[in-house]
Each structure stands twice: as C-alpha cells, then as structure tokens.
C-alpha positions in Angstrom: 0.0 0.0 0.0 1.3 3.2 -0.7 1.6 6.7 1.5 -0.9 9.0 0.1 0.9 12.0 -1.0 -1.0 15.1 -0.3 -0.8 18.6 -1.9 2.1 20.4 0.4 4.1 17.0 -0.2 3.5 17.6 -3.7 4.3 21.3 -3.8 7.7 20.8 -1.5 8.5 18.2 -4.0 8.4 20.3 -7.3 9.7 23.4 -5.3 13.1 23.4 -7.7 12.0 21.9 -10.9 11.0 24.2 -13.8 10.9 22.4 -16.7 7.5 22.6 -18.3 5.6 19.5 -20.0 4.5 19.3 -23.2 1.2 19.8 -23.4 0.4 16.6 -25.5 2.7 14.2 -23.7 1.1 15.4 -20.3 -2.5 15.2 -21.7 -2.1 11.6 -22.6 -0.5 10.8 -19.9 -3.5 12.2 -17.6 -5.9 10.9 -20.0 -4.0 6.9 -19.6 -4.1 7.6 -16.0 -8.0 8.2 -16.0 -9.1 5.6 -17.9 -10.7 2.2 -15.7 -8.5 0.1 -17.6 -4.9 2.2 -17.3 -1.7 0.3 -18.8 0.8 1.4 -16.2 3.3 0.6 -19.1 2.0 3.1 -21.0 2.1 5.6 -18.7 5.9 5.0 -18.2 7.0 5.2 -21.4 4.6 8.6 -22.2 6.5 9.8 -18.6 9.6 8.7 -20.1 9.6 11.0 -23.0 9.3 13.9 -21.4 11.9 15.3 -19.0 9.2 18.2 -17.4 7.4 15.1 -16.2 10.2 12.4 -15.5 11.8 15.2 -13.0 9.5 15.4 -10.5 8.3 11.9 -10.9 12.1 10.9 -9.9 12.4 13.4 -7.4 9.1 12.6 -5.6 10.0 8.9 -5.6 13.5 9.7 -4.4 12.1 12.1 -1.5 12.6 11.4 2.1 8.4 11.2 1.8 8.8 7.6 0.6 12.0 6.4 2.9 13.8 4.5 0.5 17.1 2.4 1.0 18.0 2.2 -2.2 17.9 5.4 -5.1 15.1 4.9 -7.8 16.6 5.6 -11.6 13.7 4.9 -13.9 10.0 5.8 -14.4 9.0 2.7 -14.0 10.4 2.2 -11.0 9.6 5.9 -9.6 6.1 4.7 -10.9 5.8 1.6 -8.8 7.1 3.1 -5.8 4.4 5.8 -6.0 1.3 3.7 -7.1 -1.4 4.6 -9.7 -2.6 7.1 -7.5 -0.1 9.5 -6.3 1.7 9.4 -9.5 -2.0 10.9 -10.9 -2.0 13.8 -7.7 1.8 14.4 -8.8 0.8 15.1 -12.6 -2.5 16.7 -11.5 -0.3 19.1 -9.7 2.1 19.8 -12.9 -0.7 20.5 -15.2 -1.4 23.1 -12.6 1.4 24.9 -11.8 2.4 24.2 -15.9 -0.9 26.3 -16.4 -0.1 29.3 -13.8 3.4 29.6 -14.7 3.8 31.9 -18.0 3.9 30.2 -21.5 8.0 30.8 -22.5 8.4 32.2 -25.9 9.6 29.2 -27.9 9.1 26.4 -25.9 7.2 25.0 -28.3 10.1 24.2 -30.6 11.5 22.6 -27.4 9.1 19.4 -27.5 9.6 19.0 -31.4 11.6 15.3 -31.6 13.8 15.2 -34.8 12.7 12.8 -37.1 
C-alpha cells in the first residue's frame, strides 16, 4: 500500500523543478491515468519521453516522503514506488502549476523530436 501523497508533499516536492511538459505528452499521460483500464506501461514510457514530467516523478520517488534504502533511476520504478494514485496527484499538480506559470516564448520548438 502506498503513502498518500497530499498537496504540500507535492508542492515541497516540485519546489526546484522548472521544466515545463509538453502539453500533448502530459494530456495523454493524464488521459492513460484516468481511464478504468490504465496500462501502467503506457504511462511509463509517455513519462519517459518527457523530462518536465520524468523530474518530478524521480524526485518525488526519491524524497525522504517515501524512505527508501536504495535510489530509484527509472520511471518505471519511480512509478511503482508511488502507485497509480499518487503518481496521478503528482501530474495533476504539474498541469497546474504548468498552467499558472507563463507560456515561454519558444518552448514549443522545445518538445519537437527530430525525425
């Protein structure tokens, strides 16, 4: 069973990290998450691409919140020590603070992937 996180947890957590999601990526994501029937492997690799959501996914499961012995280094991992549910409060709480935080001029050139 997993600690629920809760939303000064959350905010402590993503105090230093910056990077804002790409819209798309973070909408499916949220959009897997919701859905009765969620493939958690899914949701890793959508995480995965995306640094603005891999950060504070890491950093949350690496947090003194979650008292581990050992450091998590993948999404999949950071998503299995925080459970279905908290990793949905953690991108809840990006999509907020990604909403209230000004657009930067440009950054959509930032979540173009070369072909």
């Amino acid at each position: 069973m997993h600690a629920e996180l809760n939303t000064n947890v959350a905010e402590q957590v993503l105090k230093g990290i910056h990077l804002p999601p790409c819209p798309a990526v973070l909408m499916d994501v949220m959009k897997e998450a919701r859905s009765p029937d969620a493939d958690m492997g899914r949701i890793v690799r959508l995480i995965g691409q995306d640094i603005g959501l891999s950060a504070p996914m890491l950093k949350l499961a690496n947090s003194p919140y979650f008292a581990r012995s050992s450091r998590v280094s993948s999404i999949q991992q950071a998503v299995a020590v925080l459970g279905l549910r908290n990793t949905v409060n953690l991108l809840s709480n990006v999509v907020l603070r990604a909403n209230v935080i000004p657009n930067l001029a440009g950054m959509d050139e930032f979540w173009i992937v070369p072909a």
